[in-house]
N, C-alpha and C positions, 0 to 999 in steps of 0.2 A: 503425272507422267514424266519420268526423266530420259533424259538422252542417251540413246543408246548405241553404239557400234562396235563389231566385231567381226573379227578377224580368224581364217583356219589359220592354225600352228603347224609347225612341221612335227612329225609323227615317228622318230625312228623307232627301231626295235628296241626293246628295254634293254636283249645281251649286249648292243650297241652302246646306247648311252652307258651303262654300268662298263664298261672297258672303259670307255674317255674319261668316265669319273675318278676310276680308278686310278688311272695313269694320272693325273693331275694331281689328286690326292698325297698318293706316294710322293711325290717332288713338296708339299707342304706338310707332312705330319711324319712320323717316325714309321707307325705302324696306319694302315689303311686299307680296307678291302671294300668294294661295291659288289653287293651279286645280286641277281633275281629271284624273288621268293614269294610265299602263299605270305599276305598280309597278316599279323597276327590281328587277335582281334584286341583292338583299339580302345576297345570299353574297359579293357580288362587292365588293374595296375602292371606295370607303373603308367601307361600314359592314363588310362583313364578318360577318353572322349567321349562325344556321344553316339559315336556309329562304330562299326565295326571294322570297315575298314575304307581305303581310297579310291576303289574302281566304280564303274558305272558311268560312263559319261562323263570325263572328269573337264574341267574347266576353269580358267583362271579370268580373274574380274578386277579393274582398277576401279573404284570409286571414288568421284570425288578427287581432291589431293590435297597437298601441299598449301598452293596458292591459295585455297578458303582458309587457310590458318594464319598467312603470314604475307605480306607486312602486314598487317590488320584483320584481324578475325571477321569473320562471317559466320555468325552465329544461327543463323537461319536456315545453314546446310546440314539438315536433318537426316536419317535414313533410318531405314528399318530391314531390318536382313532378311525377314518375312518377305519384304517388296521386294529385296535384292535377288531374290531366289529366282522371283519373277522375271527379273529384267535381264534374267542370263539363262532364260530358258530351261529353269530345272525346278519347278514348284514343291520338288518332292526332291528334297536333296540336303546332304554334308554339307557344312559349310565351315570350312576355320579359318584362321585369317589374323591380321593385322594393323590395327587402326587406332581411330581415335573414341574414347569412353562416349556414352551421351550423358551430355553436362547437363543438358536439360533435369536429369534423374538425378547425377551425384552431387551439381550444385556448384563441381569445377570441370575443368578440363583435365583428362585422365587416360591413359593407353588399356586400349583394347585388347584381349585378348580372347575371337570369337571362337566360339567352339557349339553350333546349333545346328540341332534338327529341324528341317521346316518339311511342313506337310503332314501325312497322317499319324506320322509317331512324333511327332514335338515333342522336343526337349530342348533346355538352354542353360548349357553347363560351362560360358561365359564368365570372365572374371577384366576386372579391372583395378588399373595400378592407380592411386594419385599420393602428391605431395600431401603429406599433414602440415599443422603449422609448426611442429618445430623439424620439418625440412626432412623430415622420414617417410619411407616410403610404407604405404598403406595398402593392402590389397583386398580386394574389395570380391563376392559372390555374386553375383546378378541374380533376379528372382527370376523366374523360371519367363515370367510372359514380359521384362525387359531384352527387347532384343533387339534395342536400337543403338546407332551408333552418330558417329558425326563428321562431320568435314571428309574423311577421308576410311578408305576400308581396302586395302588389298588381300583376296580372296579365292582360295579353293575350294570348286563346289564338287563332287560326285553325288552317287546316290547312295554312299556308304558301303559299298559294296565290298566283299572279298575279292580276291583276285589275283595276279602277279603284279607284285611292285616292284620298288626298288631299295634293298637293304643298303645303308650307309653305314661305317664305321671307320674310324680314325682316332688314334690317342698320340698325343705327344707333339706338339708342332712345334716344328722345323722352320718353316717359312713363316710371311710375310700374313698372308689372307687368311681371313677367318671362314670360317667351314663354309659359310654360305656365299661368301663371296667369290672362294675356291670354286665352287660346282658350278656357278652362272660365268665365271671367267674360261673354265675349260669347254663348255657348251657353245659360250661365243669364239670362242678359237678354231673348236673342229667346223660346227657348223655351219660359220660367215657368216650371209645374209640372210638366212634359213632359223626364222626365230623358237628356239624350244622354251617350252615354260616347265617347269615343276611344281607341287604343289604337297604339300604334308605337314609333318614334326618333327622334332631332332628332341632327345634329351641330351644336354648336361648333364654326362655320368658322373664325372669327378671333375674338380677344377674350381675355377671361378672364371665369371665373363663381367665385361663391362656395360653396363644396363644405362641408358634413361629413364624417365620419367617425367609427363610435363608436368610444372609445375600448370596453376590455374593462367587462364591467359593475358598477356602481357599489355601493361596497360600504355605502352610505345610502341612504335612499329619495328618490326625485324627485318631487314634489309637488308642482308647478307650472314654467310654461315659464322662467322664470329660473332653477332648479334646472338642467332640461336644457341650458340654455346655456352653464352654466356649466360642463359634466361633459364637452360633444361638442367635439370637436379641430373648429377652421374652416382653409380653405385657400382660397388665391387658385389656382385649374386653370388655365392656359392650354389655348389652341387646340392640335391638332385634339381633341375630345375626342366620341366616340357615347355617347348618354344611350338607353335605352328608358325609357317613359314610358309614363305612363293618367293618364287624368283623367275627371269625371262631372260633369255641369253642377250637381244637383243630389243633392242625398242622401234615394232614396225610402224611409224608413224603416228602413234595414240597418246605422244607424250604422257609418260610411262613410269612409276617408279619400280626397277627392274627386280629390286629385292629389298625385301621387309619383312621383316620375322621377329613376334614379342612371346614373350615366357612367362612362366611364374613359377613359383615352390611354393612350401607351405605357407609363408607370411609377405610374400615379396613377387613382384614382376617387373617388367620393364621391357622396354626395348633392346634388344638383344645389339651389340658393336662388336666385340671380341671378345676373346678370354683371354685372360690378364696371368694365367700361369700354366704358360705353354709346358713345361717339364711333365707337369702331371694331367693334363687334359683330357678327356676322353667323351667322346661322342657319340651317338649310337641313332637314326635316322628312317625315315620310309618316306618315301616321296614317288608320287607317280606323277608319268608325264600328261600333261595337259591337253586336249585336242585345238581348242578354242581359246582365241584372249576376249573378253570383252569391255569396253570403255565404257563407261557408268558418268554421265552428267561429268563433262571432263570439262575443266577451266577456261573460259574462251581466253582472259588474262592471264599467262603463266610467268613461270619463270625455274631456274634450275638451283637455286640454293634450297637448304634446311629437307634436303635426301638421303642422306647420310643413314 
């Protein structure tokens, strides 16, 4: 049984949010539009998921974090996204998300990239990134009934459902922020205290972005974010590449990691930083808003480095 608390979200209307998106967008990217739309379905390339679309109860989950990775591993903080399903009140539910591999299965420590049906149509079209030995990134399929993870998992659950979302698109950046961190910095602006979450995928149409990857875990402690930069393999990804992604405008008391979103292409994933050639970028997105956050076995020891 793990620990569990959660919290309602603020709820605006989706034409609402897609205007603030928008406006913040345009001031970072050249070209950008947000509008409301009938989800496509999700199964179908390019994204390829395993549900159809984002509605039905939709819900965002921190598990776990940071602090079981570092300064020193905690090897023992296990999960299983089956259980996850449970512990956020949706046993028949979407689920994608952001995390860390189970080492237990690959034998190192590796980025998550969940993409799982739980309940009566299971499926698990999961993948995972790790370092090989000569320092390349490797990506990895999951068999259908691994669908655990580790130390940490940030997660949107629906019921897969069709519905209105929220369409994103943006080529060309102009500013500073990277597309996800655009969306969760204009959300915390309009809305102050009033926390919204998001929840979806973004592809990498064209471009390239700046990726990690852990290497296996470190055999010294990390104690601040130069330590972690030091330890994490970085990679320049090319296009096409599907990212799932969350993000939370703000953090209502669950110490929180606000946004986290990992990708993959055909031979490659990682943890998603930036794109590294703003002239030609292009991004293309669906993200519905969240109703609930919920805190999943959260660290009684924390701390705010290796978030990024």
């Amino acid at each position: 049984m793990l620990p569990v608390e959660h919290k309602p979200l603020h709820v605006p209307p989706l034409e609402e949010v897609a205007s603030v998106l928008e406006a913040a967008l345009k001031k970072n990217f050249a070209e950008a539009a947000v509008s409301v739309v009938e989800c496509p379905d999700l199964t179908k390339t390019p994204y390829n998921l395993g549900a159809a679309g984002l509605c039905g109860s939709p819900r965002l989950a921190d598990v776990g974090g940071v602090p079981y990775l570092m300064p020193t591993v905690q090897k023992d903080k296990l999960y299983d996204i089956k259980d996850l399903a449970g512990c956020v009140d949706l046993p028949n539910s979407f689920i994608v998300g952001a995390g860390a591999g189970p080492h237990k299965y690959i034998g190192v420590n590796s980025e998550l990239m969940a993409n799982v049906v739980v309940g009566d149509k299971a499926c698990n079209g999961s993948r995972a990134a790790k370092v090989d030995a000569a320092g390349k990134c490797e990506l990895l399929s999951l068999p259908q009934e691994q669908t655990g993870c580790a130390l940490m998992l940030n997660m949107f659950a629906s019921e897969g459902k069709g519905g209105k979302v929220l369409k994103v698109q943006a080529k060309k950046r102009t500013g500073d922020n990277n597309l996800v961190s655009c969306l969760r910095q204009a959300l915390e602006s309009h809305y102050g205290d009033k926390p919204v979450g998001l929840g979806g995928t973004f592809r990498l149409v064209q471009g390239k972005a700046k990726t990690h990857v852990m290497p296996d875990f470190s055999p010294v402690p990390l104690t601040c974010n130069d330590d972690v930069n030091k330890w994490l393999n970085f990679y320049d990804m090319e296009a096409p590449m599907v990212f799932l992604s969350t993000l939370i405008s703000r953090d209502p008391g669950l110490d929180l990691r606000v946004e986290h979103s990992h990708g993959y292409g055909d031979d490659r994933g990682g943890h998603y930083h930036y794109d590294t050639t703003p002239d030609t970028v292009e991004y293309e997105a669906y993200y519905n808003v969240a109703e609930y956050i919920y805190r999943v076995d959260k660290p009684v020891a924390t701390h705010g480095f290796g978030r990024n």
